[in-house]
PDB file of N, CA, C and O in Angstrom:
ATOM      1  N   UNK A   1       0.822  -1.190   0.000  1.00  0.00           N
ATOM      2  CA  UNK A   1       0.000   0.000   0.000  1.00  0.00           C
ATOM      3  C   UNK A   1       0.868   1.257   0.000  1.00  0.00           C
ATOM      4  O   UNK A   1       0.673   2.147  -0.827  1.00  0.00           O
ATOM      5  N   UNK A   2       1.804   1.327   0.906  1.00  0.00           N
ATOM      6  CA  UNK A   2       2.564   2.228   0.764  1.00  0.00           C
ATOM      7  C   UNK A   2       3.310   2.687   0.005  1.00  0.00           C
ATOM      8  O   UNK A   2       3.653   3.868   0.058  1.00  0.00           O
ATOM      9  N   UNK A   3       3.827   1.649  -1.085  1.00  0.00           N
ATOM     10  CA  UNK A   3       4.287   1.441  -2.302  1.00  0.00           C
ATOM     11  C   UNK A   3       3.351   2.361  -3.099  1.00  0.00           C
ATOM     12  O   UNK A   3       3.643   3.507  -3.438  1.00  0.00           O
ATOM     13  N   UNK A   4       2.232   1.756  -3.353  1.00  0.00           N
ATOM     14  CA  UNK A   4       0.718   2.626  -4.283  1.00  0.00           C
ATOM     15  C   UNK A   4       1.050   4.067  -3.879  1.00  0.00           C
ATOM     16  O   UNK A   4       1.559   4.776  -4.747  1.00  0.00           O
ATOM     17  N   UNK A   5       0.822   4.584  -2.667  1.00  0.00           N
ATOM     18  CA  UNK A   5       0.754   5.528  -2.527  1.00  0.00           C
ATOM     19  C   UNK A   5       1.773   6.628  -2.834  1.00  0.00           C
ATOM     20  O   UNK A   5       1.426   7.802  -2.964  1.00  0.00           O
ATOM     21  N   UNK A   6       3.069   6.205  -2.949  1.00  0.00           N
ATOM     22  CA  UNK A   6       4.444   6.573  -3.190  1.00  0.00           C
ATOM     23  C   UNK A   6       3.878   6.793  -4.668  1.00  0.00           C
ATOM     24  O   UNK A   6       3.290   7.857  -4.863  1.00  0.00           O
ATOM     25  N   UNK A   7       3.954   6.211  -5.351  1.00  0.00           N
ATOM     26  CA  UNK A   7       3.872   5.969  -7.144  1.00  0.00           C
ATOM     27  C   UNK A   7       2.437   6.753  -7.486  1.00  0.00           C
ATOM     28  O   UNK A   7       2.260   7.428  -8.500  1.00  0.00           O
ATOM     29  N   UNK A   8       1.588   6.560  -6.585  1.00  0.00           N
ATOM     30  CA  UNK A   8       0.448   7.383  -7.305  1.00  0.00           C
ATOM     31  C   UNK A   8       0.531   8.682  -8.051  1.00  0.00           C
ATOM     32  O   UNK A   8       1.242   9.527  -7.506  1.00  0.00           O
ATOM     33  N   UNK A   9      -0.086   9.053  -9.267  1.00  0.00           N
ATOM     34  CA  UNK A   9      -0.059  10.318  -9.924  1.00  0.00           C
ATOM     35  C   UNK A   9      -1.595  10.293 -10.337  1.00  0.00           C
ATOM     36  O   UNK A   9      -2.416   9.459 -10.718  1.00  0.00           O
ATOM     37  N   UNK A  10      -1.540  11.725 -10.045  1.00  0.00           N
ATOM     38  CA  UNK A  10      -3.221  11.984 -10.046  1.00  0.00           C
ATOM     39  C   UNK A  10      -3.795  12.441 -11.567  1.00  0.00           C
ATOM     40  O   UNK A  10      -4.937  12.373 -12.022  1.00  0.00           O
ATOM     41  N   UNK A  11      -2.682  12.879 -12.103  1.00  0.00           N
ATOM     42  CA  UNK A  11      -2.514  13.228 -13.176  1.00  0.00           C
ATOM     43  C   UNK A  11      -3.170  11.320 -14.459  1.00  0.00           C
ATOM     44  O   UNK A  11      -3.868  11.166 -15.461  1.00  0.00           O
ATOM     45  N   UNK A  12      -2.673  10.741 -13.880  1.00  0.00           N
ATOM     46  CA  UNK A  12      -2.742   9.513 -14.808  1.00  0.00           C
ATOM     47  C   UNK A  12      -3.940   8.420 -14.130  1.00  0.00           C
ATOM     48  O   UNK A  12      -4.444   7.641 -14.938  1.00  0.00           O
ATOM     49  N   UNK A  13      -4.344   8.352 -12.876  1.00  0.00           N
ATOM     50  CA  UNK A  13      -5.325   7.601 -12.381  1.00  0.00           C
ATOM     51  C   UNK A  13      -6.450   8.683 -12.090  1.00  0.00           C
ATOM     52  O   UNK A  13      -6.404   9.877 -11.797  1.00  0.00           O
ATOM     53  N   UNK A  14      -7.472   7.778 -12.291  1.00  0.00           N
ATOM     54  CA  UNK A  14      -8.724   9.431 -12.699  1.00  0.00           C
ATOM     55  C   UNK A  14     -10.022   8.336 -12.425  1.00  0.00           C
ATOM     56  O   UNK A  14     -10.128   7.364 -13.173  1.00  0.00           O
ATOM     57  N   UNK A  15     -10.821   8.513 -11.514  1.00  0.00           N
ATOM     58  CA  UNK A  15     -12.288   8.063 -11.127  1.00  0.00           C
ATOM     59  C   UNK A  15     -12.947   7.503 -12.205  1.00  0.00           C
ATOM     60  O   UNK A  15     -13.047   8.429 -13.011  1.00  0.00           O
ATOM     61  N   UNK A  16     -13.456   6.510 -12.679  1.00  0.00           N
ATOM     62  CA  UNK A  16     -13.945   6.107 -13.523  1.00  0.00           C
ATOM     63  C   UNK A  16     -15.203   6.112 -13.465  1.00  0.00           C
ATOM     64  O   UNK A  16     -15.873   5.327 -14.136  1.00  0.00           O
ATOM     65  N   UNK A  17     -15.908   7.299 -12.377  1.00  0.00           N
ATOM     66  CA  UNK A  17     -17.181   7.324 -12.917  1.00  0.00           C
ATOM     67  C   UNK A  17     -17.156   8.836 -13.564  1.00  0.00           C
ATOM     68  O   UNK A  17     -18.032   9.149 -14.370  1.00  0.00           O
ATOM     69  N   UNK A  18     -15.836  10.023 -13.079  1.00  0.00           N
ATOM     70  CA  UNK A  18     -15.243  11.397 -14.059  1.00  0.00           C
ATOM     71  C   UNK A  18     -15.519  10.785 -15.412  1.00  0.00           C
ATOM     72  O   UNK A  18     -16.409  11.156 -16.177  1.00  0.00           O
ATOM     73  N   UNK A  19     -14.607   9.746 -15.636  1.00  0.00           N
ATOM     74  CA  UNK A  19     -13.924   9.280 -17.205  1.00  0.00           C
ATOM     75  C   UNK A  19     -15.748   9.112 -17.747  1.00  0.00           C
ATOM     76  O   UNK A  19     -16.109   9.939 -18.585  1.00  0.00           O
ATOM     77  N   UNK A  20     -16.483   8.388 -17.410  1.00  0.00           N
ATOM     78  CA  UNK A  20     -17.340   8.247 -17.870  1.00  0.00           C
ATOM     79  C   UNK A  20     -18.138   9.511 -18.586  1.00  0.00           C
ATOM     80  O   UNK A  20     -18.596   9.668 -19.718  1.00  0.00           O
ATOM     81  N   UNK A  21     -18.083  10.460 -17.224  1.00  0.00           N
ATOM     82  CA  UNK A  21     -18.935  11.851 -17.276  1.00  0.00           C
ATOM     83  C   UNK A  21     -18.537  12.821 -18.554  1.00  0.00           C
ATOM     84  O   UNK A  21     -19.254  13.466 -19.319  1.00  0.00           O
ATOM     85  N   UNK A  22     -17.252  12.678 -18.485  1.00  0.00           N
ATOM     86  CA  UNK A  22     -16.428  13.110 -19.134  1.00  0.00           C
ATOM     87  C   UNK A  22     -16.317  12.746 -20.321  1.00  0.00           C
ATOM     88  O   UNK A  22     -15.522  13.363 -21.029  1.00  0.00           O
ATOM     89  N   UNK A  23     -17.107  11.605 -20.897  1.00  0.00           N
ATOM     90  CA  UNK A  23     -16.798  10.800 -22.485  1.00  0.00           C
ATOM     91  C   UNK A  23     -18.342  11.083 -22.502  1.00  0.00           C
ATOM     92  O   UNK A  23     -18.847  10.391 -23.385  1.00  0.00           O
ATOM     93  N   UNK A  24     -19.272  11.845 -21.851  1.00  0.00           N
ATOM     94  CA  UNK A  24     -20.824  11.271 -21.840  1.00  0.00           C
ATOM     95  C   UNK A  24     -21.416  10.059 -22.036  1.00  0.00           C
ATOM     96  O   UNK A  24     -22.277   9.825 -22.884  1.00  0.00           O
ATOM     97  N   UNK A  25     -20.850   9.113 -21.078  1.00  0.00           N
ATOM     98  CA  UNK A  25     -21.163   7.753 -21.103  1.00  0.00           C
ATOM     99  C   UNK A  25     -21.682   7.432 -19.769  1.00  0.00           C
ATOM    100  O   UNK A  25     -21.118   7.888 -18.774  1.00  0.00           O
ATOM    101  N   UNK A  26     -22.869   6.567 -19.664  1.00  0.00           N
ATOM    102  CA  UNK A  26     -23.322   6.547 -18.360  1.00  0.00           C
ATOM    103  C   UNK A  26     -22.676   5.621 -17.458  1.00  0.00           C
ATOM    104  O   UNK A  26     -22.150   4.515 -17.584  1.00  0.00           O
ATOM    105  N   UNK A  27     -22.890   6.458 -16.469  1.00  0.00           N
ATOM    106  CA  UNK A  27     -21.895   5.831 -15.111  1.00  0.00           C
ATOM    107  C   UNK A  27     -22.402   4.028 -14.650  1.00  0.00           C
ATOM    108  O   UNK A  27     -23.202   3.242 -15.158  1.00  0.00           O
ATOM    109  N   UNK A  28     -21.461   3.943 -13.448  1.00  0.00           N
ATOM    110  CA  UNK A  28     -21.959   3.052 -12.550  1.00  0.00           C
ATOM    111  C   UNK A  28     -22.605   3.198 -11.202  1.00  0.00           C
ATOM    112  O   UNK A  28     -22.918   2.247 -10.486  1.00  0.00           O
ATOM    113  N   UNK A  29     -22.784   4.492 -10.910  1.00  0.00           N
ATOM    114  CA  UNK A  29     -23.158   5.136 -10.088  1.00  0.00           C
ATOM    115  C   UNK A  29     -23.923   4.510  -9.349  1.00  0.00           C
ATOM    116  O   UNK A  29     -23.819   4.346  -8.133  1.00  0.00           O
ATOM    117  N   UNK A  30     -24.870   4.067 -10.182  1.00  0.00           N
ATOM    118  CA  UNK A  30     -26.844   2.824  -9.785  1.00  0.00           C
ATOM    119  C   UNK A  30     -25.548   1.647  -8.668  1.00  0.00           C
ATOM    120  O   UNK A  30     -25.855   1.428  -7.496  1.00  0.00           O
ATOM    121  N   UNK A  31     -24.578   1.204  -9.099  1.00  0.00           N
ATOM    122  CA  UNK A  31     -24.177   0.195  -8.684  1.00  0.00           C
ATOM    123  C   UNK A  31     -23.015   0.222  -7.609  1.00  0.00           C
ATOM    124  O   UNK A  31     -22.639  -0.534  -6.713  1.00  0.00           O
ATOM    125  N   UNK A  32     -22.706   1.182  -8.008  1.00  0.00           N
ATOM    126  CA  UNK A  32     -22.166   1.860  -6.539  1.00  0.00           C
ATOM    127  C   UNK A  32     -22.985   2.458  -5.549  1.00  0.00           C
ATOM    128  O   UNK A  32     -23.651   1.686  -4.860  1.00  0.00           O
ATOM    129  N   UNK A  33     -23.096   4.006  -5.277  1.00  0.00           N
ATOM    130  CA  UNK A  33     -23.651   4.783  -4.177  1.00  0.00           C
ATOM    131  C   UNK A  33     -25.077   4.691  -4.558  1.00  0.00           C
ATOM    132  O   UNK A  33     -25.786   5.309  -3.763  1.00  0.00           O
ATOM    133  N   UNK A  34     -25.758   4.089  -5.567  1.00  0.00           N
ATOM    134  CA  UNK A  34     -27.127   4.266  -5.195  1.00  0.00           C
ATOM    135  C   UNK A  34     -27.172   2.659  -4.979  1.00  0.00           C
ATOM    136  O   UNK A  34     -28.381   2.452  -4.878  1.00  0.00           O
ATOM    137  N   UNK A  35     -26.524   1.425  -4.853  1.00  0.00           N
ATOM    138  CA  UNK A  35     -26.690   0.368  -4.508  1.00  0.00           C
ATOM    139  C   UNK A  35     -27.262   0.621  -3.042  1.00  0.00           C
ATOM    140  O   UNK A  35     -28.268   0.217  -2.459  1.00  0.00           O
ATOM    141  N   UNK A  36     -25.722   1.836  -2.525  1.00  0.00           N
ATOM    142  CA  UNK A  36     -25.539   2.001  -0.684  1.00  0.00           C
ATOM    143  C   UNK A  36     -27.271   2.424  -0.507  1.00  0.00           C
ATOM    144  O   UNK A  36     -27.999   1.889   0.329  1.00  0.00           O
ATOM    145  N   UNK A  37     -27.704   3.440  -1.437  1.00  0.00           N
ATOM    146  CA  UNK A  37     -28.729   3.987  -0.728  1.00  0.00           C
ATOM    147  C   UNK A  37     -29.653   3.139  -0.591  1.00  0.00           C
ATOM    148  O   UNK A  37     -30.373   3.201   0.405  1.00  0.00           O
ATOM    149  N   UNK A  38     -29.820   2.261  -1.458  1.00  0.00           N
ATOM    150  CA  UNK A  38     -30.874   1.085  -1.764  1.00  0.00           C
ATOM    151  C   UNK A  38     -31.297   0.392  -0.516  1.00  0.00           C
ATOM    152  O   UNK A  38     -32.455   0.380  -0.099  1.00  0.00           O
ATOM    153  N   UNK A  39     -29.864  -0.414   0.277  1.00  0.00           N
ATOM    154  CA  UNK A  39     -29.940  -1.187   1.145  1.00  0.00           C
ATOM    155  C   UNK A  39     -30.442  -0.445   2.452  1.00  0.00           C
ATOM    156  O   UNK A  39     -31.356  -0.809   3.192  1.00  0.00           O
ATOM    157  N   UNK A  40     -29.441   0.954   2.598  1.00  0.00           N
ATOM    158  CA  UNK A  40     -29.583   1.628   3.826  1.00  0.00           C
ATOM    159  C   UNK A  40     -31.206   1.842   4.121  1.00  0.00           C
ATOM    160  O   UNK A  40     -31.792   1.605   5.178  1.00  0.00           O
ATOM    161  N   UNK A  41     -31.944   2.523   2.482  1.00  0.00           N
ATOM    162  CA  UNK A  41     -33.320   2.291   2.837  1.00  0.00           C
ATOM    163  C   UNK A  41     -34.362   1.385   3.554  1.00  0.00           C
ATOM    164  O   UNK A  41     -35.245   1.626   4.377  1.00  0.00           O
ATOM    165  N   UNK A  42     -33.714  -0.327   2.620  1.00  0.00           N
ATOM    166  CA  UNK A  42     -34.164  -1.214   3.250  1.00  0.00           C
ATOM    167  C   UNK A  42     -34.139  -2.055   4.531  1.00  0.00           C
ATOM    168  O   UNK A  42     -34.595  -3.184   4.715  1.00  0.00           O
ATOM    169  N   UNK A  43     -33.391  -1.099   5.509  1.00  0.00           N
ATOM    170  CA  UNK A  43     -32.872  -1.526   6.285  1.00  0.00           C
ATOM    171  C   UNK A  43     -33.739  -0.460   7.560  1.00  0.00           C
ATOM    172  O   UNK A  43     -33.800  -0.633   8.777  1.00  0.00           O
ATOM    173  N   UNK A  44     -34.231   0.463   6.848  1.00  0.00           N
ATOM    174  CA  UNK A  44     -34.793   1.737   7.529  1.00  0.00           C
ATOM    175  C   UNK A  44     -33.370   2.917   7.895  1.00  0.00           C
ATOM    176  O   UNK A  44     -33.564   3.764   8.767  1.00  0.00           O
ATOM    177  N   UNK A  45     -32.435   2.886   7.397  1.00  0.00           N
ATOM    178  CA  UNK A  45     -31.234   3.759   7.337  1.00  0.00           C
ATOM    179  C   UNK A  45     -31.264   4.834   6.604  1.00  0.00           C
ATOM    180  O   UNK A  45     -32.174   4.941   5.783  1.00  0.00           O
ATOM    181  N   UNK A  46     -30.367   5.777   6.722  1.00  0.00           N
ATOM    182  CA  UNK A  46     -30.073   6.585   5.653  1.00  0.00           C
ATOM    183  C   UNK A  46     -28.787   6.683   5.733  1.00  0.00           C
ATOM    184  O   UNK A  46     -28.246   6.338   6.784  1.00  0.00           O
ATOM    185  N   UNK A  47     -27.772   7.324   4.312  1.00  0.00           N
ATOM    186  CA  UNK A  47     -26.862   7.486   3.704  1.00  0.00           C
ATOM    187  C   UNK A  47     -26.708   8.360   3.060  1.00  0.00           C
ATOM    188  O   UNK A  47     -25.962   8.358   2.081  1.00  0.00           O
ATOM    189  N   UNK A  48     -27.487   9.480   3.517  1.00  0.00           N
ATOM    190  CA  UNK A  48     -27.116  11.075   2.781  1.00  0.00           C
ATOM    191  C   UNK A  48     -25.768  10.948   2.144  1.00  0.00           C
ATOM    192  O   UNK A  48     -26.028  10.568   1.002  1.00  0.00           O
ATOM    193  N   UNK A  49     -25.062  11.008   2.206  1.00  0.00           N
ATOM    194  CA  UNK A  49     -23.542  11.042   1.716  1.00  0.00           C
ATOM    195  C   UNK A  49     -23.433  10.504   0.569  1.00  0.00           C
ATOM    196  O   UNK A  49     -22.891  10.976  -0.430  1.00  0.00           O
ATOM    197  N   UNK A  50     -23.999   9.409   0.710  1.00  0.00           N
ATOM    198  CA  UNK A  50     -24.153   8.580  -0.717  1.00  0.00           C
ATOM    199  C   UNK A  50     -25.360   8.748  -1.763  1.00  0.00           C
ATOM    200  O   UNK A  50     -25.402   8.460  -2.959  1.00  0.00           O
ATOM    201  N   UNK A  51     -26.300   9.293  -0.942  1.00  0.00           N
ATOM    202  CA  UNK A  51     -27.508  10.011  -1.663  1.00  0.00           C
ATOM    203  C   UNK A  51     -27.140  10.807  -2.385  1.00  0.00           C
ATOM    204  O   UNK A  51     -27.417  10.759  -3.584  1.00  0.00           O
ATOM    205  N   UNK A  52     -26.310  11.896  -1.770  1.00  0.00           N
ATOM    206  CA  UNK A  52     -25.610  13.351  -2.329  1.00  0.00           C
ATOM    207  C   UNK A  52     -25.396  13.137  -3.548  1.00  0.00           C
ATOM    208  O   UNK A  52     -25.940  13.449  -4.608  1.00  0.00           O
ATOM    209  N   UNK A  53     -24.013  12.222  -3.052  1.00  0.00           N
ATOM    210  CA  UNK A  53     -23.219  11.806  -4.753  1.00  0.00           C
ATOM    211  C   UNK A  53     -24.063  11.418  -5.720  1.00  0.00           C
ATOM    212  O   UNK A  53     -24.462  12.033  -6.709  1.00  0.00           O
ATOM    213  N   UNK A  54     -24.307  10.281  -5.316  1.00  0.00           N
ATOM    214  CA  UNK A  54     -25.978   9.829  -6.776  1.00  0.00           C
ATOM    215  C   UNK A  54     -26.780  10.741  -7.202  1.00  0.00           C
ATOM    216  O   UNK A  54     -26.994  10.667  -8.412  1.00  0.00           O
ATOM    217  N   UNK A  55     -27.457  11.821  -6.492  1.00  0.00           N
ATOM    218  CA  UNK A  55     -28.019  12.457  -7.095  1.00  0.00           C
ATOM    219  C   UNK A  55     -27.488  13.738  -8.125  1.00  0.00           C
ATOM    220  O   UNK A  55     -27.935  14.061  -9.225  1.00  0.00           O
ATOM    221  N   UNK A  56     -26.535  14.242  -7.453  1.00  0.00           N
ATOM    222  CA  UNK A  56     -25.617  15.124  -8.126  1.00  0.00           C
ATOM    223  C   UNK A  56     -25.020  13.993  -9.319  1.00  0.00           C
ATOM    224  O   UNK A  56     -24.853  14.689 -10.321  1.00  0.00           O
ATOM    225  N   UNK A  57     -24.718  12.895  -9.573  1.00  0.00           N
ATOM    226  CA  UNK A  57     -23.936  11.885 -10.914  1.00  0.00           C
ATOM    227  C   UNK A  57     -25.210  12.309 -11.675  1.00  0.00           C
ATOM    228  O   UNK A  57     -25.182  13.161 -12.563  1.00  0.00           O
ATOM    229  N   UNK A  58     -26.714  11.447 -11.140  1.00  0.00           N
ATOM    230  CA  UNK A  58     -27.162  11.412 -12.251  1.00  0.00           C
ATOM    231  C   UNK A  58     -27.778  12.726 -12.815  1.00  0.00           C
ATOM    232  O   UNK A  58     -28.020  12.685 -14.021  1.00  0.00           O
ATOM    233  N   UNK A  59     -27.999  13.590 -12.331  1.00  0.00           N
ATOM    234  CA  UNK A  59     -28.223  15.282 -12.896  1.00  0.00           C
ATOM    235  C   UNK A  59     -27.077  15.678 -13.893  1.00  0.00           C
ATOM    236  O   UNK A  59     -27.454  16.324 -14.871  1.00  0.00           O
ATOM    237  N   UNK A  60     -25.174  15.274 -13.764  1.00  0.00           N
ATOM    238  CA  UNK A  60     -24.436  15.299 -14.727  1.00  0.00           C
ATOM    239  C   UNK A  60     -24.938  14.510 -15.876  1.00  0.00           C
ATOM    240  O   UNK A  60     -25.003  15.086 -16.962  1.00  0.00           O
ATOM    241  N   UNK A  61     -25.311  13.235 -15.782  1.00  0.00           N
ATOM    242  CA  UNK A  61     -25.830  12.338 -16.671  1.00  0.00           C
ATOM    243  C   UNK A  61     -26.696  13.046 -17.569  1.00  0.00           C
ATOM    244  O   UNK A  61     -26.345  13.438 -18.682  1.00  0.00           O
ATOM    245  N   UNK A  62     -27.872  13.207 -17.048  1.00  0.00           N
ATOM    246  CA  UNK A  62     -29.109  14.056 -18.173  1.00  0.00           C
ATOM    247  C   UNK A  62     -28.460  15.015 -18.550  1.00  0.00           C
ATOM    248  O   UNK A  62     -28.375  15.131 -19.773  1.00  0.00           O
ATOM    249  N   UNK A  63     -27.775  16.035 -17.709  1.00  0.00           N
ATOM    250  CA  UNK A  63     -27.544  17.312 -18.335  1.00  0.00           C
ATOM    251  C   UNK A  63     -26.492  17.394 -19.132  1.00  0.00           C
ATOM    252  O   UNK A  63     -26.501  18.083 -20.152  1.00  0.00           O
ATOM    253  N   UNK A  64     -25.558  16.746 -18.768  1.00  0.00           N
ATOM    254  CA  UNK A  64     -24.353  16.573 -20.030  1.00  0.00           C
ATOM    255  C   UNK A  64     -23.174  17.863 -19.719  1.00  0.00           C
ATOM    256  O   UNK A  64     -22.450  18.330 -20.598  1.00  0.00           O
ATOM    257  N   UNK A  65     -23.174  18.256 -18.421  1.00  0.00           N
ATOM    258  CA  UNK A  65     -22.503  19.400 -18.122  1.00  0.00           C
ATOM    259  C   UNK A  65     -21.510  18.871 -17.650  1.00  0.00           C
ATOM    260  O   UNK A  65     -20.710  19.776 -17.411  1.00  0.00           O
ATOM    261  N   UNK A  66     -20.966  17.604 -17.288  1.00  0.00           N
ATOM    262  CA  UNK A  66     -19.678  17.465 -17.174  1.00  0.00           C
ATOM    263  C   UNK A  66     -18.782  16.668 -18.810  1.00  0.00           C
ATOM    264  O   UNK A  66     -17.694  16.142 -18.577  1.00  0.00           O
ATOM    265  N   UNK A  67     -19.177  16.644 -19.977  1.00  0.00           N
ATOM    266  CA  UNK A  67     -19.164  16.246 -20.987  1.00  0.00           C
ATOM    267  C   UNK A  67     -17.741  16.759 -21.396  1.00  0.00           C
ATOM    268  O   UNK A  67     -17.522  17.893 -20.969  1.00  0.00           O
ATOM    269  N   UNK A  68     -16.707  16.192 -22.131  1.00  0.00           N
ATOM    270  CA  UNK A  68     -15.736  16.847 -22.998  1.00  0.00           C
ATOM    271  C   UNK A  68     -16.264  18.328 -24.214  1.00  0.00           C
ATOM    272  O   UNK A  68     -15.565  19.280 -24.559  1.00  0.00           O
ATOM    273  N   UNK A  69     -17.522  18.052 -24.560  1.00  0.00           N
ATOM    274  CA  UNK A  69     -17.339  18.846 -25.137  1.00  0.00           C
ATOM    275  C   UNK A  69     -18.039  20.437 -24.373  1.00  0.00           C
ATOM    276  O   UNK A  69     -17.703  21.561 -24.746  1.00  0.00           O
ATOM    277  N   UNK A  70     -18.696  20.247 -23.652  1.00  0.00           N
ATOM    278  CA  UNK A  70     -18.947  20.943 -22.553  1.00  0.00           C
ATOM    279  C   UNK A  70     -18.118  21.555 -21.592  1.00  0.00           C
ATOM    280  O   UNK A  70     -18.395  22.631 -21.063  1.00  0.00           O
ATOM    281  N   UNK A  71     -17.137  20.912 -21.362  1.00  0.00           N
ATOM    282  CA  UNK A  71     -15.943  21.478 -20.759  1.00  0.00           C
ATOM    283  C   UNK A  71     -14.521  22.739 -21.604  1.00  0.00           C
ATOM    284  O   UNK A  71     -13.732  23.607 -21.229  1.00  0.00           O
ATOM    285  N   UNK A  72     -15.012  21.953 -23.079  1.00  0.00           N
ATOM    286  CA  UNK A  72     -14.383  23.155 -24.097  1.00  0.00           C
ATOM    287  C   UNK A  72     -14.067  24.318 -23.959  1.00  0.00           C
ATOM    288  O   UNK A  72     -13.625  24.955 -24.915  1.00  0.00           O
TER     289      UNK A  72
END
């Protein structure tokens, strides 16, 4: 781990749900943080935190405002 962290460049490893946003390709978002919210619901929980993120991904999604060519 410490190794990883030494070598990491932020410049070259990049979130792959950005890369997605960023190519306008839809995320995994559903399968990540809205999986969390899913369960926490069913559980009678909440997960604001993870709500946050999901809802703010999929609003990039429709709107296309984090897009390459949008970023132009």
């Amino acid at each position: 781990m410490i190794n990883f962290a030494k070598n990491f460049k932020p410049d070259v490893w990049k979130a792959s749900v950005g890369e997605d946003l960023r190519k306008g390709k839809k995320t995994e978002i559903d399968y990540l943080n809205g999986y969390v919210v899913k369960v926490a619901k069913q559980k009678g929980k909440i997960a604001p935190y993870n709500e946050s993120l999901y809802n703010i991904v999929k609003i990039l999604e429709k709107t296309k405002l984090y897009t390459l060519d949008y970023l132009k």
